[in-house]
N, C-alpha and C positions, 0 to 999 in steps of 0.2 A: 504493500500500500504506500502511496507516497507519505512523503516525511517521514517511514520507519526506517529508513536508511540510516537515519542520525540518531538515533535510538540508544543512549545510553545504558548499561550495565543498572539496573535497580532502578532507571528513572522511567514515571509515569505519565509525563507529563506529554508526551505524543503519543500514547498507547493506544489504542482505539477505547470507544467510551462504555463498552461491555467490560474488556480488561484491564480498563483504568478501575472501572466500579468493583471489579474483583481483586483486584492488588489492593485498595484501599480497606475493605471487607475484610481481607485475612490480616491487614496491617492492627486493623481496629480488633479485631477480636483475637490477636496476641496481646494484645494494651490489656482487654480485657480479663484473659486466663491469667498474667499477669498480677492484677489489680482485686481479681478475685483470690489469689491462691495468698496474700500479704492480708487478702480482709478477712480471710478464714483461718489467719493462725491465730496459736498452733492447731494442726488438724491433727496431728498424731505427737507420740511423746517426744522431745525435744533430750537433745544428744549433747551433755556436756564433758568434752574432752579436756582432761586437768593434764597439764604440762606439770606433773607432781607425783610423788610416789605416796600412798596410801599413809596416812599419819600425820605428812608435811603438814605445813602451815597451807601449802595453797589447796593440798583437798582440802582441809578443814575449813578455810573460807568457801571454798566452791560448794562444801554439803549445805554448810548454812543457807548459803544461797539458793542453789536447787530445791530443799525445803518450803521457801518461801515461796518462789517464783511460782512455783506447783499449785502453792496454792491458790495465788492469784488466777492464773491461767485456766487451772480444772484441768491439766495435762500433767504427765509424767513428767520431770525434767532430772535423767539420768544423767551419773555421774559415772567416766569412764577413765579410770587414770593411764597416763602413754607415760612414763618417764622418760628421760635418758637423752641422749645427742643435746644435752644444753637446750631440750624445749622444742628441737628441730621436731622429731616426733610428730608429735602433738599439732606442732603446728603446721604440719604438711597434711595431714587428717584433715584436718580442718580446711587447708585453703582449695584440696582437691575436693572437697566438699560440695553437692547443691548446693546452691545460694537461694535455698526459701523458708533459711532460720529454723530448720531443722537442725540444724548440728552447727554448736558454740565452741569456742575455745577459753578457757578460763588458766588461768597463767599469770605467772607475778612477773616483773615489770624485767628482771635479771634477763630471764630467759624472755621476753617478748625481743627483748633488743640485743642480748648477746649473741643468740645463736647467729642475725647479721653478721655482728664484726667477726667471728669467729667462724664459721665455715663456709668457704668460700664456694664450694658447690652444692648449696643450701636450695631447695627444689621448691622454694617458694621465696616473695620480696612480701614482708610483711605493711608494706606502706601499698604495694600495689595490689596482694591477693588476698589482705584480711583487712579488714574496716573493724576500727575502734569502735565499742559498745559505749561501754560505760566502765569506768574506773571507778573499783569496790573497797579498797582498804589502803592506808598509806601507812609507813611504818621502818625504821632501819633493823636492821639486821644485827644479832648479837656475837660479839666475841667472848669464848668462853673457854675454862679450862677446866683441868681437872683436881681435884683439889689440893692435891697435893705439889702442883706445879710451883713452884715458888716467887707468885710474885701475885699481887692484891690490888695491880691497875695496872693501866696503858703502860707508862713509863717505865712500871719496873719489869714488863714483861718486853718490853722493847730492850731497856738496858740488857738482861740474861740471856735475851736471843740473843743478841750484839755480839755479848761476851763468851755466847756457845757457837759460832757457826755453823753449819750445816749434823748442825746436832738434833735437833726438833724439827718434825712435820707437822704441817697444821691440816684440817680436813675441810672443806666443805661439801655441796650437795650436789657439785657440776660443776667438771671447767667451764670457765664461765662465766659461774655462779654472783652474783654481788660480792660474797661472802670473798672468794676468788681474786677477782677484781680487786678489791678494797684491798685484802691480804698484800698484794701485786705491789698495787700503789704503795701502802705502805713500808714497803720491806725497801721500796725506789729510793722516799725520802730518809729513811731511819737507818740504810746499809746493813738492817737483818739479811741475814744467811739460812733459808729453810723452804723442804720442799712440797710440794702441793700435793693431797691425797685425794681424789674426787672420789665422792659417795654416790651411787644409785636415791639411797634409802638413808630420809633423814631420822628416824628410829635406829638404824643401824649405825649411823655415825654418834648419834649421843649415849647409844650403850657402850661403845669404845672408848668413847670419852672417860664416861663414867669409868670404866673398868681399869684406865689406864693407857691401854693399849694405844689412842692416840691422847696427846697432850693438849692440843689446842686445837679449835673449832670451830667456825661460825654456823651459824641457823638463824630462820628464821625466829621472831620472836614470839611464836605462839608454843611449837614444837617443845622447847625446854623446858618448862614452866614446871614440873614435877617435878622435872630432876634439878633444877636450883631449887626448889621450895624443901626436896629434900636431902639436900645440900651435896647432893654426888656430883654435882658440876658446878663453877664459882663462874660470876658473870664478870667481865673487866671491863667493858665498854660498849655501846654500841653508834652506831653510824646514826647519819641525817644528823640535823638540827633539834631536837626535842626527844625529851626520854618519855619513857611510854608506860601506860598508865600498871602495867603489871609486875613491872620491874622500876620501879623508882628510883630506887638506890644505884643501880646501874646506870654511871654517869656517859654522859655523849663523848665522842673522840675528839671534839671541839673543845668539851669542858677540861680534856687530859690534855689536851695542848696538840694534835693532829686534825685540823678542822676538816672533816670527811664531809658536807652538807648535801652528797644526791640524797634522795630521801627512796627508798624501795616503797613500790606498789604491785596491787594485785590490780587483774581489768577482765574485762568479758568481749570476745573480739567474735565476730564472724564471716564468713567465705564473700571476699567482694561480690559484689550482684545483690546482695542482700536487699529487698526491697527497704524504701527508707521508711515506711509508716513502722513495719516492723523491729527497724532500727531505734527510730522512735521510743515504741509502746516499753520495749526495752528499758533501754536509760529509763525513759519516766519512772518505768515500777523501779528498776533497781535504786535511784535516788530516791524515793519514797521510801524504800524498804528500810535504808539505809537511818532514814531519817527517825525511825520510830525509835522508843525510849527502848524496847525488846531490844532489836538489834545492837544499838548499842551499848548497849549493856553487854551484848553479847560478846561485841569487838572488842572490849577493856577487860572482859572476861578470858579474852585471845590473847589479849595483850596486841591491838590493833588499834586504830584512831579508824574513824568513817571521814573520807576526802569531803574538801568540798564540793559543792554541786557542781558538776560537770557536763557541759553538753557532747554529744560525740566528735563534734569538732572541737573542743578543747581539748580533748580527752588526746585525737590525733594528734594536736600540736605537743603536747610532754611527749608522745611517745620519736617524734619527730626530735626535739630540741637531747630527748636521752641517748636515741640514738648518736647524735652527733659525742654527747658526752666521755661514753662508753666506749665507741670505738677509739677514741686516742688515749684512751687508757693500754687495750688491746693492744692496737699498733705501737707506743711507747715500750710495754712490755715482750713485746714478739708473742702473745699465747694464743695459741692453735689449739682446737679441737684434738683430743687425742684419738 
């Protein structure tokens, strides 16, 4: 027919006017399958993949959460823990994922942004194939030993490592890890001598602790709480700017004269394409949940602070501005995925 000679690849606009009206039909009722499948969630029970091993801090914030969300919802919302690759796991789960908020990823903020700097044939770009939710808990990370290690804060366990080199390993929960990281840094400015131990399983690193077997440790700050309370492990410091409500007497790395200030978070991400209402309804409830006196109560019970209200685009710009932070840490230190 004339004019289909100039007929562009996907353009309608000389089509003839039967398969113009059927290109626009099937256009409009994709919009719509679409538009319906984001206004009927969740239709089935919703898939929460923890970048965490069973015990950690971040399943424990992720049950809580699941819990809730459940019941807002009237849907299942399971928890499925992937540990291990620094959160790579977890987060390739998730980004090879549908994107119709059936399947989340919950994950603290270490591994959101270390697995980047650190593995360089990483099968997902967390800035292009997972969209920020909602940020659930903020909070630093603890330095801790064993009791019998001899030194009662930052300075004096700085001075004995100094003065031991390559005598003491410290452990955390992933290369990677904040815990890792911070370690990293610190050992840069202070010329400690000692080597890194990555754990799977944050149960499994503080029963070592406790027993001995390793000396020194970071964790998150919900995870230990038993074991300082029954004094099998002594707390020296912990990172960020503010001590937290569970461990008070445990002074910041600032307060011992090493001012550490990222502050570790946990967050809820899922598979780009996510439709944005469901992105939405999201955030909303998770900031709501957040806000009730239950939960937090729940979180100082964790030993956790609730972030401020956050929209998903805030949410992306920390994970955006840590990224930047984190990897020159990385790259300063040379540390590699093992």
């Amino acid at each position: 027919m004339p004019g289909t000679d100039f007929l562009a690849p996907g353009d309608t606009m000389f089509l003839p006017p039967i398969a113009a009206v059927a290109a626009f039909l099937a256009l409009a009722a994709a919009g719509a399958a679409h538009a319906q499948t984001a206004d009927a969630w969740p239709a089935r029970p919703v898939q929460i993949i923890v970048a965490g091993s069973a015990g950690s801090g971040t399943d424990l914030m992720s049950r809580a959460m699941a819990q809730r969300l459940a019941a807002v919802f009237g849907q299942q919302f399971i928890v499925d823990n992937r540990p291990g690759a620094s959160g790579a796991i977890a987060g390739a789960a998730v980004a090879k994922s549908p994107a119709d908020g059936h399947t989340l990823l919950y994950t603290n903020g270490s591994f959101a942004v270390m697995a980047p700097a650190l593995i360089r044939t990483l099968p997902y770009d967390i800035q292009r194939d997972l969209v920020p939710v909602a940020q659930t808990a903020v909070g630093g990370v603890l330095l801790l030993v064993n009791p019998e290690f001899p030194a009662k804060n930052l300075r004096e366990l700085v001075e004995h490592v100094r003065a031991n080199p390559d005598r003491y390993s410290y452990g955390s929960w992933a290369v990677g890890s904040s815990g890792h990281l911070i370690m990293e840094w610190l050992k840069q400015q202070t010329g400690m001598r000692m080597n890194h131990v990555a754990y799977q399983a944050v149960p499994r690193l503080l029963t070592e602790l406790a027993s001995g077997v390793l000396p020194i440790a970071w964790a998150d700050p919900s995870a230990p709480l038993p074991f300082l309370r029954s004094g099998k492990v002594r707390g020296i410091a912990i990172s960020g700017n503010v001590r937290v409500p569970g461990t008070p007497d445990i002074a910041t790395m600032g307060e011992q004269g090493y001012a550490f200030d990222a502050v570790g978070w946990f967050g809820v991400f899922a598979p780009a394409g996510t439709p944005a209402n469901v992105v939405r309804r999201l955030n909303e409830e998770i900031n709501r949940i957040q806000s009730t006196a239950e939960m937090q109560s729940l979180m100082a019970r964790m030993n956790f602070e609730p972030p401020p209200v956050k929209s998903p685009a805030q949410f992306r710009d920390i994970v955006a501005s840590d990224l930047q932070t984190w990897k020159k840490i990385v790259t300063d230190n040379n540390i590699r995925a093992e």
